[in-house]
C-alpha positions as CSV (number, residue, x, y, z in Angstrom):
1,X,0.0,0.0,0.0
2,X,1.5,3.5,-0.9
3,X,1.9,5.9,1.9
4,X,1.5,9.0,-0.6
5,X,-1.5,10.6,-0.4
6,X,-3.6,13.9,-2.3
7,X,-2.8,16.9,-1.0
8,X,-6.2,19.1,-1.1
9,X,-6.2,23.1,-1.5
10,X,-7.9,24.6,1.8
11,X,-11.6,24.0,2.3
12,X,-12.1,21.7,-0.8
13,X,-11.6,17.6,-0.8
14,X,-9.9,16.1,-3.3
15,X,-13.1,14.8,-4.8
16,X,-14.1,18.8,-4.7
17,X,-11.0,19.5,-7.0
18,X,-11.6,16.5,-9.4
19,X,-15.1,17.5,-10.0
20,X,-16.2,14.1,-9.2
21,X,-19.8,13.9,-7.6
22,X,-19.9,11.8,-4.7
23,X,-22.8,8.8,-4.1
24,X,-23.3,8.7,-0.6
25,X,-20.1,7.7,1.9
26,X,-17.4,8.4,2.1
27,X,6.2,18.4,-13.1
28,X,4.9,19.3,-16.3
29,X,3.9,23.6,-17.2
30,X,0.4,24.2,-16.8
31,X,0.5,25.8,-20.2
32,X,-1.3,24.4,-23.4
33,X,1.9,24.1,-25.0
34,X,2.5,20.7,-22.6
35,X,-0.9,19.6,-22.6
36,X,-1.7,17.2,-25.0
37,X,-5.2,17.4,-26.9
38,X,-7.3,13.8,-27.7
39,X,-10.1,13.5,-29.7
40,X,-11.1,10.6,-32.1
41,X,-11.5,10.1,-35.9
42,X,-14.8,10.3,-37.0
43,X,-13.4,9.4,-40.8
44,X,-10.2,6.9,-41.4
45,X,-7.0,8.0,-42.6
46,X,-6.3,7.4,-46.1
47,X,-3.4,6.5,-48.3
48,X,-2.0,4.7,-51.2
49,X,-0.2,1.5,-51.0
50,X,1.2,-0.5,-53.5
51,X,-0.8,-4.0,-54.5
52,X,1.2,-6.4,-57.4
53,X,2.7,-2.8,-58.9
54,X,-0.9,-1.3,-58.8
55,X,-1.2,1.8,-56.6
56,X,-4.7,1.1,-54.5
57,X,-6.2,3.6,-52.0
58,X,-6.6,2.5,-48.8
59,X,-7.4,3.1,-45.2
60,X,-4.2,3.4,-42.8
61,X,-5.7,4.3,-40.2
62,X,-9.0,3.6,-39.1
63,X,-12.2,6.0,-38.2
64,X,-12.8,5.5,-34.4
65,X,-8.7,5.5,-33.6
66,X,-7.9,8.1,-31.4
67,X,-5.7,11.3,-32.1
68,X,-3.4,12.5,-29.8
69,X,-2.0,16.0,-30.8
70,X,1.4,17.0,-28.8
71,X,2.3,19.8,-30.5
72,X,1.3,21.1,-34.4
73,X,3.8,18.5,-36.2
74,X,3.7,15.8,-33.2
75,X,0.8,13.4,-33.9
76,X,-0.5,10.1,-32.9
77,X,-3.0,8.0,-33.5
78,X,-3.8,4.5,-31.4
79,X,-7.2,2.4,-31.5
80,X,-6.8,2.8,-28.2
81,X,-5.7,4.4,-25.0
82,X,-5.3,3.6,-21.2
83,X,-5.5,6.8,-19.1
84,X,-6.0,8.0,-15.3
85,X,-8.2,10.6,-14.8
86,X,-7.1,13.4,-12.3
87,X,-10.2,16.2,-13.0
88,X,-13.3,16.2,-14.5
89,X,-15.0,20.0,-15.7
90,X,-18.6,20.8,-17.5
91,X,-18.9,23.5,-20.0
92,X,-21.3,24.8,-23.1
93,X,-20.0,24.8,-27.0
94,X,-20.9,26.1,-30.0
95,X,-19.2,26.1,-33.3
96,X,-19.0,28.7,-35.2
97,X,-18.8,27.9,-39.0
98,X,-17.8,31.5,-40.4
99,X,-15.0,31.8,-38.1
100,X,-14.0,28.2,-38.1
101,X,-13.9,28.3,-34.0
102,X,-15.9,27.7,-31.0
103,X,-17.9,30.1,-28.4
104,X,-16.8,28.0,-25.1
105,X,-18.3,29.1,-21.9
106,X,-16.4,28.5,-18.3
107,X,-15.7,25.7,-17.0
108,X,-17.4,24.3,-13.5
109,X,-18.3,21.4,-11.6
110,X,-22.0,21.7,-13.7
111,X,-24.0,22.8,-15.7
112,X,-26.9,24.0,-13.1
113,X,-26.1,27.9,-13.3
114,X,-25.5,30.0,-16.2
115,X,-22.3,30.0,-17.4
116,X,-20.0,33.1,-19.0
117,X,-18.9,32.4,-22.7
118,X,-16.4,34.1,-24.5
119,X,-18.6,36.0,-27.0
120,X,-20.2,37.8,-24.0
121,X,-23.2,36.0,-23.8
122,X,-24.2,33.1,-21.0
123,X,-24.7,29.1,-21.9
124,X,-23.5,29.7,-25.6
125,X,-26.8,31.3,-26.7
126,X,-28.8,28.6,-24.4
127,X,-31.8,29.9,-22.8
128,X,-31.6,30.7,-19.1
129,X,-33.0,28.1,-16.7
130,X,-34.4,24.5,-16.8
131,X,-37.1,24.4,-19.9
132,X,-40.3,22.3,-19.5
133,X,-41.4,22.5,-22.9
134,X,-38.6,22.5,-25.7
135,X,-41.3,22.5,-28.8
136,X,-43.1,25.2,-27.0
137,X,-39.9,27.5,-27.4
138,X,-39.8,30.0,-30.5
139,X,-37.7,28.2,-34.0
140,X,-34.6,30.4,-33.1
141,X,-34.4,29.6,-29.5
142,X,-34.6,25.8,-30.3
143,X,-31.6,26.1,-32.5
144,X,-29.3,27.9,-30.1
145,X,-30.1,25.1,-27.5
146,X,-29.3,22.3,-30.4
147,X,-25.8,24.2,-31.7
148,X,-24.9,24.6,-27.9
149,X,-23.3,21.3,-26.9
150,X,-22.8,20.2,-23.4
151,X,-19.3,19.5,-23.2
152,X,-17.7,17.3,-20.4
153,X,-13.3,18.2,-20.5
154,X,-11.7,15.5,-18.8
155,X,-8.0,16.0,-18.1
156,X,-5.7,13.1,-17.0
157,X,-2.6,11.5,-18.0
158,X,-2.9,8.7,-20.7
159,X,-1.1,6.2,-22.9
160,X,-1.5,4.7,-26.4
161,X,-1.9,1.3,-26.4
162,X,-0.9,0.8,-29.8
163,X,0.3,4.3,-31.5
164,X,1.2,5.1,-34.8
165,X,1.8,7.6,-37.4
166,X,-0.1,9.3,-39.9
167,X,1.1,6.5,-42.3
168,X,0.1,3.2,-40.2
169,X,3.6,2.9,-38.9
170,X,4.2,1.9,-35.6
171,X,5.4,4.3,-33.8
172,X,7.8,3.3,-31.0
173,X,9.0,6.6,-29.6
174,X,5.3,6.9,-27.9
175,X,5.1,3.5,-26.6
176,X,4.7,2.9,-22.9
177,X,5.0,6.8,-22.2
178,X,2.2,8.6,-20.5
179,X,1.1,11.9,-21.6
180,X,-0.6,14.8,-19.8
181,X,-4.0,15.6,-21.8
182,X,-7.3,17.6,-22.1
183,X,-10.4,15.6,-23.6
184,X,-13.2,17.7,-24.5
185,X,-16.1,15.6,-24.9
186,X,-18.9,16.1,-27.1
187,X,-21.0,12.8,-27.3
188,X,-23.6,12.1,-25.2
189,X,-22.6,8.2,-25.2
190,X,-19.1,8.8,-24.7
191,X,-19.8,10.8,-21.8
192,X,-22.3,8.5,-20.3
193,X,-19.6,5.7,-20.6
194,X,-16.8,7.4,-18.5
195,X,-19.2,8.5,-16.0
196,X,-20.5,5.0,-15.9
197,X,-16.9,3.9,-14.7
198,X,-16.3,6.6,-12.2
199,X,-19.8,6.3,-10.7
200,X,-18.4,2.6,-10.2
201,X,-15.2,3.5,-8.5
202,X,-17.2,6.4,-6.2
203,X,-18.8,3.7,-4.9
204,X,-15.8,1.4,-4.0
205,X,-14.5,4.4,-2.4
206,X,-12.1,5.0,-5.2
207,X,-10.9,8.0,-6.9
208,X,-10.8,7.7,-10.8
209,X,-7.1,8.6,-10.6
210,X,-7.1,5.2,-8.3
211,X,-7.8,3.2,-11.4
212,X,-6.5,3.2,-14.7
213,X,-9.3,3.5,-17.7
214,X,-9.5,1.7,-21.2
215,X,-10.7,3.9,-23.6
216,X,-11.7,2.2,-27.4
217,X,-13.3,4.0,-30.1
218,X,-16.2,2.4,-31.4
219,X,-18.4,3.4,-34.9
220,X,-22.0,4.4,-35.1
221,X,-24.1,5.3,-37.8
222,X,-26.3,8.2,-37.7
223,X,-29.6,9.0,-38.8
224,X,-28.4,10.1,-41.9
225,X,-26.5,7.1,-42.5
226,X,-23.5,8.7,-41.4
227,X,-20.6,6.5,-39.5
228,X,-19.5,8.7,-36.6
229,X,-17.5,7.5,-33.7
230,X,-17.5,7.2,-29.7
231,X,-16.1,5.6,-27.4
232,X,-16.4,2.9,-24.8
233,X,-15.1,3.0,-21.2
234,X,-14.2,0.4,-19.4
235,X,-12.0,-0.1,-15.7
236,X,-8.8,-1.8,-16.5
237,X,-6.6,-2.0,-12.9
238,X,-6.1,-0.4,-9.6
239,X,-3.4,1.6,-9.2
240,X,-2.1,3.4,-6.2
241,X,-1.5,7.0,-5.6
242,X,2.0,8.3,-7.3
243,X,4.8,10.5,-6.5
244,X,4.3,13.7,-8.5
245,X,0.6,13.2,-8.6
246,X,-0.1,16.0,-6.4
247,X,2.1,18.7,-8.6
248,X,0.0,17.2,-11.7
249,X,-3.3,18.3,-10.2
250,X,-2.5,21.2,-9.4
251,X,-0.9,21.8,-12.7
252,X,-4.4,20.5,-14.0
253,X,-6.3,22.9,-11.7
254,X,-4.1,26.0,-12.7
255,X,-4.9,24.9,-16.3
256,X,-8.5,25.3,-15.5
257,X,-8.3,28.3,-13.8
258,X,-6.3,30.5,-16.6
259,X,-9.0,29.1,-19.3
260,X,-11.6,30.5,-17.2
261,X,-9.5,33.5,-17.1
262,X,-9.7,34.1,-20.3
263,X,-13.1,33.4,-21.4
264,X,-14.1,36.2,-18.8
265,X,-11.5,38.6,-19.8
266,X,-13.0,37.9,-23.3
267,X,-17.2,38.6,-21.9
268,X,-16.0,41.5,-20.1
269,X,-14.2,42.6,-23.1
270,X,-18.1,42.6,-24.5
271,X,-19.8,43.9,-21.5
272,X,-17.3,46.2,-19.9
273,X,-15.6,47.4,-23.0
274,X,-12.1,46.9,-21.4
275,X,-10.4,44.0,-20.6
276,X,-7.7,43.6,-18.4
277,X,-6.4,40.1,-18.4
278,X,-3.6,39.8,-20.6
279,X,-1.7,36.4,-21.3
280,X,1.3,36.1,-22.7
281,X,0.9,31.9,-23.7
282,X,-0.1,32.1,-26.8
283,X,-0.6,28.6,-27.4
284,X,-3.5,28.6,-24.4
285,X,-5.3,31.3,-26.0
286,X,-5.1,29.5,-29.0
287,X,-6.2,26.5,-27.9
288,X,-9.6,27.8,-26.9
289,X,-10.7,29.1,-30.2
290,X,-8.5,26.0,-32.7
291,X,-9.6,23.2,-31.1
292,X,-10.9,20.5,-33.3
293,X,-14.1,19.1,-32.5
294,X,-14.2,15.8,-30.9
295,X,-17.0,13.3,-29.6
């Protein structure tokens, strides 16, 4: 048994800082520029390979793998990865097609109060409140709330099970490493799935980062015929508490705190007219408004 344990800030649990709900009971930079973005394919990787002297397109690697992102020419892809979740954060999302970014609101434990977005507004354009009746609500009004994705971000450290290049080549140099990363979650399922597993290991009395997680990306089709992928969840092993693990949450937790930062430097920019938050990482500004959408 390990005698390390989680350091809490004062006057919040552990639990508090993870943004794990309880049922009943019981050194990397903080910058964006060390934290690793996943998402997963919704379409394969193509290519050309060479069949009896005949060039034949081909899929190298498959919809449904994951894609890890380390930096702009640093990517990986692996059908699937093993992680350890050390924080879990709610926000609203909407894409915006015309400037080829997303409104993103703050990030909190839930989605129960209205929430500050970065183009000023609350919830990403989403009405105010809990709504009885959604057909009763006026055409425009029922878009907002159907552009305006709930987004779960989990942030952990993970590993690819089996990673590889852009080309289907096995890449060696990211096996067996473990990578600090920020998940934004889009699909309903997917979310559904993890929270499935950590509801589990709340009631063992476990944190999630006291197991690791199996993550595999799985294809559905849509009602348009569509393929789209998710993913499944599923508890792998135990693990006990790490050295270091306490400087990675609160790495994680400063993370958290300077996107928030921004996104209300950016709605008092709107509603103050002055702003006075200024932030020289570039790459974490970026991040909020280049993000690739991910399920």
């Amino acid at each position: 048994m390990s005698d390390i344990a989680l350091v809490p800030n004062e006057g919040t649990s552990i639990a508090e800082m993870m943004g794990i709900p309880q049922l009943g009971g019981s050194s990397a930079s903080s910058s964006q520029s060390s934290l690793a973005n996943l998402s997963v394919l919704n379409d394969a990787i193509m290519g050309v390979v060479e069949v009896n002297g005949k060039k034949v397109k081909t899929e190298i690697v498959p919809g449904t793998s994951f894609k890890l992102r380390l930096s702009e020419d640093n990517i990986v892809y692996s059908d699937a990865v093993t992680i350890r979740t050390f924080a879990v954060r709610q926000r609203w999302c909407k894409w915006l097609d015309e400037e080829k970014n997303y409104i993103k609101s703050v990030m909190a434990t839930d989605l129960k109060t209205d929430l500050k977005d970065s183009k000023g507004g609350f919830n990403c354009g989403r009405p105010a409140g809990y709504v009885a009746d959604f057909h009763s609500l006026p055409a425009n009004i029922q878009q907002a709330m159907r552009t305006s994705r709930r987004t779960q971000v989990l942030l952990g450290t993970l590993k690819l099970n089996n990673p590889v290049d852009s080309e289907g080549n096995v890449s060696p140099d990211h096996t067996d490493e473990w990578y600090p990363f920020v998940y934004e979650i889009r699909s309903g399922e997917s979310i559904k799935s993890i929270n499935d597993v950590n509801s589990s290991l709340s009631r063992k009395n476990l944190l999630p980062i006291q197991s690791t997680v199996t993550l595999t990306g799985v294809e559905r089709i849509g009602s348009s015929g569509k393929p789209y992928a998710v993913f499944e969840a599923m508890e792998d092993k135990p693990c006990e508490i790490q050295e270091g693990d306490n400087e990675t949450l609160k790495n994680f937790m400063d993370w958290i705190n300077k996107q928030n930062e921004w996104v209300l430097s950016e709605w008092n920019s709107v509603n103050l007219s002055s702003g006075d938050f200024t932030m020289d990482d570039s790459d974490l500004i970026n991040s909020m408004v280049n993000v690739e959408e991910s399920v």
